[in-house]
N, C-alpha and C positions, 0 to 999 in steps of 0.2 A: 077870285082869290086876290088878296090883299101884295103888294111888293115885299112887303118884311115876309111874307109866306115863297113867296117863288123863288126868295132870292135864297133860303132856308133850303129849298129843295134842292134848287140847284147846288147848295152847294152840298149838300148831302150825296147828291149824285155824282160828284165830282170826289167827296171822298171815296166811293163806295169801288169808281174808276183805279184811281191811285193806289187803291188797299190791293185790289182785281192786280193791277198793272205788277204791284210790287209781291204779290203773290207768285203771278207769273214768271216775272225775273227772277225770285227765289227760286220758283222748281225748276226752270232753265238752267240757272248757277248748279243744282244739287245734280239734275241730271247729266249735266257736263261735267261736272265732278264724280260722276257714281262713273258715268263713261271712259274719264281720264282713267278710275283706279282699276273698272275693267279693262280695260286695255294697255295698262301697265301691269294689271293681274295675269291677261292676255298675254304677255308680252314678256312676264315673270315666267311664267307656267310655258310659252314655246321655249323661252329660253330651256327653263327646266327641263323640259323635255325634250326639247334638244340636246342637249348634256345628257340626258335620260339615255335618250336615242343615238347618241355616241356611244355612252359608257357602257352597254351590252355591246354594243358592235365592237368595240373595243374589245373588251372578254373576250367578243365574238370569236374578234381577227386574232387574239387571245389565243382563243382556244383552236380557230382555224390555224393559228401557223401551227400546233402541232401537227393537224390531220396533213396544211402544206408540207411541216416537215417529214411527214409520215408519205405523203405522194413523192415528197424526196428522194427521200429515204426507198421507197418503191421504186424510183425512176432509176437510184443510185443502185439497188437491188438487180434490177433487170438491168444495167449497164453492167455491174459486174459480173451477172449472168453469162451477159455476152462477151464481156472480155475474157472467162474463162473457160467458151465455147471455143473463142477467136487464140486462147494460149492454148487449149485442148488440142486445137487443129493445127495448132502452128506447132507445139509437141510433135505430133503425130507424125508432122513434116519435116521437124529436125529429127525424129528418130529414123524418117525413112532416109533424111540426107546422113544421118548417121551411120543406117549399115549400107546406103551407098558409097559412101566416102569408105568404112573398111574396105568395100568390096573392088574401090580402085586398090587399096591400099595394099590388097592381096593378089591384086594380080600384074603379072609386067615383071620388068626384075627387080631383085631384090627381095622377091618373095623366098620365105625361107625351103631351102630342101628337103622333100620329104624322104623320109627311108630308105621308102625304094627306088630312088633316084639315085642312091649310093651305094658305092661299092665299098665295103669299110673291112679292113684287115689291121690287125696288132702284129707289130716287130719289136723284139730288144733292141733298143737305141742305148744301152749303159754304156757309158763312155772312160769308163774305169771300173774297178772291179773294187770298188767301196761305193760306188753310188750305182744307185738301182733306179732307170728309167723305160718306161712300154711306153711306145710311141703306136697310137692312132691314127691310120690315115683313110679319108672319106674322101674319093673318087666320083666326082660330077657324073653316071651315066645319063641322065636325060637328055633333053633336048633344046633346055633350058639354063637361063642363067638364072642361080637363085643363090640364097644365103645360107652361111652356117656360121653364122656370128654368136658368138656368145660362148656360154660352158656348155658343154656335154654333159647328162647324166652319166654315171657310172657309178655299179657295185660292182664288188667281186665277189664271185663263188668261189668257199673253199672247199676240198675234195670230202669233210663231211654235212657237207647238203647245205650248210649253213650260207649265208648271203650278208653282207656289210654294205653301205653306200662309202665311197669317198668324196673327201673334205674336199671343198673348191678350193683354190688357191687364193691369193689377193691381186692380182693383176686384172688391170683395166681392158676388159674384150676390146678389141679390133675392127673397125669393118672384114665380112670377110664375104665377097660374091665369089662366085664359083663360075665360072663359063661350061661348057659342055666340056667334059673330059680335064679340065681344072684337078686337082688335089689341095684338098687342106686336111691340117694336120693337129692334133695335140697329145698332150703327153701325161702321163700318169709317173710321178718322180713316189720314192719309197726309202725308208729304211735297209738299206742292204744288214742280212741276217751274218754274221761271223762267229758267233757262237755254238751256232750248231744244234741248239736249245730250241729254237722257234717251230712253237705247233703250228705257225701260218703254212697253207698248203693251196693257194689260189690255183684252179682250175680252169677258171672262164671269166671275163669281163665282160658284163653286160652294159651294153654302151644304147643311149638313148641323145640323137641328132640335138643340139639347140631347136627348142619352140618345135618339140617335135613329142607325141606320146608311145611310137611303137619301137619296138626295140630289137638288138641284134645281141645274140650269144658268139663270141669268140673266143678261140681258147687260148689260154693264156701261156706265151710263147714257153716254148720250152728252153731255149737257151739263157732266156731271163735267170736275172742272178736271186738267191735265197731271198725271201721276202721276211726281215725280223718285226714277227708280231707284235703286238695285236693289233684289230683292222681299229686305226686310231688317225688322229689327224696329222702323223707320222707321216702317212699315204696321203696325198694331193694330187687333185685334176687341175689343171690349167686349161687356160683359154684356147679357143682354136685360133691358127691362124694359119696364111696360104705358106706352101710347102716352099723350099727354095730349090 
């Protein structure tokens, strides 16, 4: 082979290198480049999905805090459950300190007189002969100190069968304890009758004690002055109070 021939080849093979070579580098360049845009596509797409994978769990947590608010809301449930177990039972123990506390509050003195504790009689006390007064007096027998504070009920029976209550008066009740054998007293004031006209014909005062419901028939004194009817707010009870 001639020099102009070898040097020809050689340099053909040396293109053929450089063509090779710059081929090479090209698909190195493209692949590094297809790799870059995968892995910023990589890199787009975790992101994305990662926002992906937040924004449900978001909804999620969303939609979890209702169900939390709903366990809350449960927890808040059964807590008010028991706190109105825990008012139920504490009710239950104010109602018992409730009629414990009446039950000091009735017993000892001070507790009111019952009935039959008393011995109760009507007298004329009119203190002129225009003014009409029956005077009430309730007699401690027991054995006990108790009270007759307050108004007395009182109607009067007149002699045809018929029955009236009387008007309380306006005066401010009293304390009034009673000891054993004590007397208190109150008074039924009236219309004195001077005409001579009055169909009133009282026969008995039925007298029922302060905070007391059984009652006593007594008849209605005979000395007592005319009583001018009708049974009207004319006739007043007064307050009890202790005898002098």
């Amino acid at each position: 082979m001639s020099f102009s021939a070898t040097a020809r080849t050689t340099a053909r093979r040396r293109a053929v290198r450089v063509a090779a070579a710059v081929l090479v580098a090209t698909a190195g360049l493209s692949l590094t480049a297809c790799s870059g845009a995968d892995a910023t596509s990589a890199k787009a797409a975790g992101s994305v999905g990662a926002s992906a994978a937040a924004e449900p769990s978001g909804a999620g947590s969303s939609a979890a805090v209702p169900g939390a608010d709903a366990q809350s809301d449960n927890a808040k449930s059964d807590k008010v459950k028991s706190g109105n177990a825990k008012s139920g039972s504490g009710g239950g123990a104010s109602s018992r300190v409730g009629s414990g506390s009446g039950a000091a509050k009735g017993g000892g003195t001070g507790k009111f007189c019952r009935t039959s504790e008393l011995n109760i009689e009507a007298v004329d006390s009119s203190p002129d002969s225009s003014t009409g007064d029956v005077t009430v007096q309730m007699t401690n027998t027991g054995g006990r100190t108790c009270s007759t504070t307050g108004f007395a009920g009182v109607d009067l029976k007149d002699a045809d069968g018929t029955s009236a209550p009387v008007h309380r008066g306006h005066e401010q009740p009293r304390i009034t304890d009673l000891k054993p054998g004590d007397t208190a007293t109150f008074s039924i004031s009236y219309k004195v009758d001077s005409s001579g006209d009055s169909l009133a014909s009282p026969t008995n005062i039925i007298v029922t004690p302060p905070n007391e419901t059984h009652s006593v028939s007594l008849k209605w004194p005979a000395e007592a002055l005319k009583l001018a009817g009708p049974y009207d707010e004319k006739i007043q009870v007064h307050p009890v109070g202790i005898a002098n």
